[in-house]
C-alpha positions in Angstrom: -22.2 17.8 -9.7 -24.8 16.1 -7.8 -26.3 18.4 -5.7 -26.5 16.8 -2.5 -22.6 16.3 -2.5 -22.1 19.8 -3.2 -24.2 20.9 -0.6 -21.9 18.3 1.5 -19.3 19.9 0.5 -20.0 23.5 1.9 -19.8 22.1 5.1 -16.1 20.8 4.6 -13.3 22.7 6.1 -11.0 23.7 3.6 -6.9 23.5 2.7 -5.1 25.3 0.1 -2.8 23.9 -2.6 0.5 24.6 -0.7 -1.3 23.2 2.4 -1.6 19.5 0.1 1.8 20.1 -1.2 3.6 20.1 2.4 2.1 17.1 2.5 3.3 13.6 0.9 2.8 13.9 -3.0 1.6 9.8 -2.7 3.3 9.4 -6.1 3.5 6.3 -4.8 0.6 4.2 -2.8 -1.9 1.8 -2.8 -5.1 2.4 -4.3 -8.2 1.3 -3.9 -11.4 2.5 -6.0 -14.9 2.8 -5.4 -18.0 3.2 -8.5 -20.9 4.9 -6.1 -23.7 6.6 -6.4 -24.9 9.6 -5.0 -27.4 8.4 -2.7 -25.4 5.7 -1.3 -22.3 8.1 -0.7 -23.9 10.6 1.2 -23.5 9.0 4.9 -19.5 8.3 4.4 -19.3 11.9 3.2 -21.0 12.9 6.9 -18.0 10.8 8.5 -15.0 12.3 6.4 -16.1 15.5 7.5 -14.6 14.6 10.7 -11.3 13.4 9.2 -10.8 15.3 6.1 -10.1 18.6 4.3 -11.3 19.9 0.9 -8.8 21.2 -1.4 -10.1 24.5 -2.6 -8.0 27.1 -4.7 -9.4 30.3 -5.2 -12.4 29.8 -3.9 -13.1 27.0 -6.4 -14.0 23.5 -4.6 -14.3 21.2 -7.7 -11.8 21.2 -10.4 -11.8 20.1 -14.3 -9.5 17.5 -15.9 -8.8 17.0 -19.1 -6.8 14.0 -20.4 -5.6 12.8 -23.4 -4.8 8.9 -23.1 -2.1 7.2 -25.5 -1.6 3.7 -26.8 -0.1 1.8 -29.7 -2.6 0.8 -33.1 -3.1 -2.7 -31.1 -4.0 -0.7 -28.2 -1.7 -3.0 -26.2 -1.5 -1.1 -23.0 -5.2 -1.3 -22.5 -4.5 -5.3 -23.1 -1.9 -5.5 -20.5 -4.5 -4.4 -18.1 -7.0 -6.6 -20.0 -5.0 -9.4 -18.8 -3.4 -8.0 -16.0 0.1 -8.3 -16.9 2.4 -7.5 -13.9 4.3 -5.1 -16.0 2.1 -2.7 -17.2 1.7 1.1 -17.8 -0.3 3.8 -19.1 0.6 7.2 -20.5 -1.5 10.2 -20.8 -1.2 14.2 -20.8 -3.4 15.5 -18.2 -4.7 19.3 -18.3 -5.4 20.6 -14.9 -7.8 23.0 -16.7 -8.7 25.2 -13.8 -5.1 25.9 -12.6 -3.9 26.1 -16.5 -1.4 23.7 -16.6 -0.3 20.1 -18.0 1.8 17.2 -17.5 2.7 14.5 -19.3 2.1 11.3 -16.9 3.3 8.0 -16.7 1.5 5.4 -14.0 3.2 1.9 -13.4 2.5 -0.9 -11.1 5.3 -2.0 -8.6 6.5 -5.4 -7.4 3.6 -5.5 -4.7 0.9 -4.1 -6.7 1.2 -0.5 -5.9 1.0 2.5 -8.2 4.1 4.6 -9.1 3.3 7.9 -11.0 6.1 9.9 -12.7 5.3 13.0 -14.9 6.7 15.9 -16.5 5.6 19.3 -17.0 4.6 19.7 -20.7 4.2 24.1 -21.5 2.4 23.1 -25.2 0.5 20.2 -24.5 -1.4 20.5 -27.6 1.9 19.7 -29.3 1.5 16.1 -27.9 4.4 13.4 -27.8 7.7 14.8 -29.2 11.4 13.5 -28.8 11.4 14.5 -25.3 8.3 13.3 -24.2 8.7 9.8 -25.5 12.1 9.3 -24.5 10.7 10.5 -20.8 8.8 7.8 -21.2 10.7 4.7 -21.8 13.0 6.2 -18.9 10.3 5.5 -16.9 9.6 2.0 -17.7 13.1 1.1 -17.8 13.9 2.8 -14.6 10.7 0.1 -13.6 10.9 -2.6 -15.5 14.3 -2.8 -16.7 13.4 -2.5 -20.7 11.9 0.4 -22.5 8.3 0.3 -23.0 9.6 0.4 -26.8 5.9 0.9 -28.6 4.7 3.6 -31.1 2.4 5.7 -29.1 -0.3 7.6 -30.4 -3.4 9.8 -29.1 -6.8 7.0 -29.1 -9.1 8.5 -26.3 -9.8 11.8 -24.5 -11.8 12.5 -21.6 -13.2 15.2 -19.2 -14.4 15.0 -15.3 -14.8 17.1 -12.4 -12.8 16.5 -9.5 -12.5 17.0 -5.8 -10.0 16.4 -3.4 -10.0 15.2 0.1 -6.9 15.2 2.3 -6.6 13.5 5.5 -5.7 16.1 8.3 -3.6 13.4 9.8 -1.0 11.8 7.9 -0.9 11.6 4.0 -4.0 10.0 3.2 -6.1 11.6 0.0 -9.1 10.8 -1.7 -10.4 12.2 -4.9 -13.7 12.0 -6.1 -14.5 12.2 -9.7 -17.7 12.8 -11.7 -19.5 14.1 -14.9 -17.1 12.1 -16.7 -17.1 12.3 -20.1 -15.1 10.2 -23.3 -14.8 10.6 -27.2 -12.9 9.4 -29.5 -13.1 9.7 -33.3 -15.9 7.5 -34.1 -17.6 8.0 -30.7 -18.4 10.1 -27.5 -20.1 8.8 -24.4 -20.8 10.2 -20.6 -21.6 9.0 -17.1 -24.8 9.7 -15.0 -24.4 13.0 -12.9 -24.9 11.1 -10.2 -22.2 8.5 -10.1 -19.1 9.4 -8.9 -15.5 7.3 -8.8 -13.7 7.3 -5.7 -10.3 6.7 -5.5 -8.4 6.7 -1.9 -4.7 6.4 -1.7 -2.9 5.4 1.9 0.5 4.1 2.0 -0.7 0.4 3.0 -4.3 0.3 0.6 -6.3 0.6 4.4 -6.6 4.5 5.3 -9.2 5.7 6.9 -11.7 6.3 4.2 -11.4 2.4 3.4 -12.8 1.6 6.9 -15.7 4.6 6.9 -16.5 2.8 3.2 -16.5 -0.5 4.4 -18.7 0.5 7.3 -21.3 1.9 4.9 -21.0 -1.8 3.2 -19.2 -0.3 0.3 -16.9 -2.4 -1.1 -14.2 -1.8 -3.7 -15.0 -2.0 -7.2 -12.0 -4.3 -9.2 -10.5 -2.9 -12.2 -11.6 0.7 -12.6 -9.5 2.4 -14.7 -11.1 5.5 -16.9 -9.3 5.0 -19.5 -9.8 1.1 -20.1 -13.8 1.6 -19.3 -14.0 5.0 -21.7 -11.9 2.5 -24.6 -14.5 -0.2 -23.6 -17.6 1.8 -23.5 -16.4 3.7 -27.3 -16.2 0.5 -28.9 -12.1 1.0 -29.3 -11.6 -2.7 -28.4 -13.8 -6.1 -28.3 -12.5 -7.7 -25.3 -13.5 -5.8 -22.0 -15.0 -9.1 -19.4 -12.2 -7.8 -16.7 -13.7 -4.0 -16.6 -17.7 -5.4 -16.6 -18.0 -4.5 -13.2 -17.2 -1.2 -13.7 -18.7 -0.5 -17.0 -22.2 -1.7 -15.5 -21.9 0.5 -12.2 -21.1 3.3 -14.1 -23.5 3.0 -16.8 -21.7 5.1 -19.2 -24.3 6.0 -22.3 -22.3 6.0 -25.8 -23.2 6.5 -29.5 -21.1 6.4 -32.6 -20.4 10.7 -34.1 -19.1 11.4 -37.5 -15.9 13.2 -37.9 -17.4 16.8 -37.7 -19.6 15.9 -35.1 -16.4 15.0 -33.1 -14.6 17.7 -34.2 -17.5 19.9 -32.4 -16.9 17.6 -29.0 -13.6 18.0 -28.8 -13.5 22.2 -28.9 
């Protein structure tokens, strides 16, 4: 991590996990995202002082994610948000490396343009998508949509980050802030600059209080930032990416193609 934000950061006062879990879950909320970097973050992060906590577990402030996105061999979930379908989805297994555990995810967009997550705990996530996992899956897009999501999912991008949280010390507001993001896939691997970070906040009406200390920096959000679509994007996966080109130029993600042991060694 940069090390001006971490230096930030020590000054922070802190909350545990069971602290964050009393709280709302916000499995449900409006996002907003933010591609900044370092430099131009540093002022906001002086004014969330004053509003916010930082989740720390064990003493350990930042925390490493690993996730493993799926999609069909048309890659038609990364083209729903391509072309911004209302009914759209993504799966993925996320490894909360740190705490040493995983859970299969599955984020959909409501009626007004919110997010709805719903995820299972998976014990053997190296095991992937079984029976289980798949029909949890197309529960969850019926249960949204009415009709199962009904497509032949397989593992097409992986990716690692750090992470930390902020929590609002009123209400349920969170933020987290991600960085040292890093993608591969078979035929390539890519990573961000250290000193870019992606901002997420989540409030129940898309206008918490870290929008407003944002906006009064003049930092506006960034439109279609998703991780997974910018990582397929930035790998080569798929041809069409104009919608995520605002993202994919903030971030400035450096890729180049790897054979299949060369991958093999990433992915370890």
């Amino acid at each position: 991590m940069d090390h001006r934000i971490a230096a930030t950061l020590s000054t922070f006062g802190t909350i545990s996990l069971d602290g964050l879990n009393a709280k709302a879950a916000m499995l449900e909320r409006l996002d907003n995202k933010y591609i900044v970097p370092a430099d131009r973050l540093l002022p906001a992060f002086e004014r969330f002082r004053e509003h916010f906590d930082l989740l720390e577990i064990e003493g350990k402030r930042a925390f490493a994610y690993d996730t493993d996105y799926f999609d069909d061999a048309d890659a038609s979930l990364y083209f729903d948000h391509h072309q911004n379908r209302r009914k759209r989805c993504k799966v993925r297994i996320r490894s909360y490396v740190d705490a040493g555990f995983s859970y299969l995810e599955v984020k959909l967009k409501d009626g007004r343009g919110g997010t709805v997550k719903k995820r299972q705990r998976l014990p053997r996530p190296e095991l992937g998508l079984g029976a289980e996992e798949r029909a949890f899956i197309e529960k969850c897009h019926s249960d949204m949509y009415g009709e199962p999501l009904g497509r032949d999912l397989l593992s097409v991008i992986r990716m690692n980050y750090e992470r930390i949280t902020l929590v609002a010390r009123e209400g349920s507001e969170r933020m987290t802030i991600d960085t040292r993001m890093a993608f591969r896939a078979a035929t390539a691997v890519g990573a961000s600059r250290d000193d870019m970070f992606i901002l997420e906040t989540k409030s129940a009406r898309g206008n918490g209080i870290a929008d407003k200390i944002l906006r009064a920096e003049h930092l506006q959000p960034t439109k279609s930032v998703s991780k997974y679509c910018v990582g397929m994007a930035t790998l080569g996966l798929v041809r069409k990416h104009n919608r995520f080109l605002p993202a994919l130029r903030k971030l400035e993600v450096l890729a180049h193609p790897v054979t299949p042991a060369e991958y093999a060694i990433a992915a370890e």
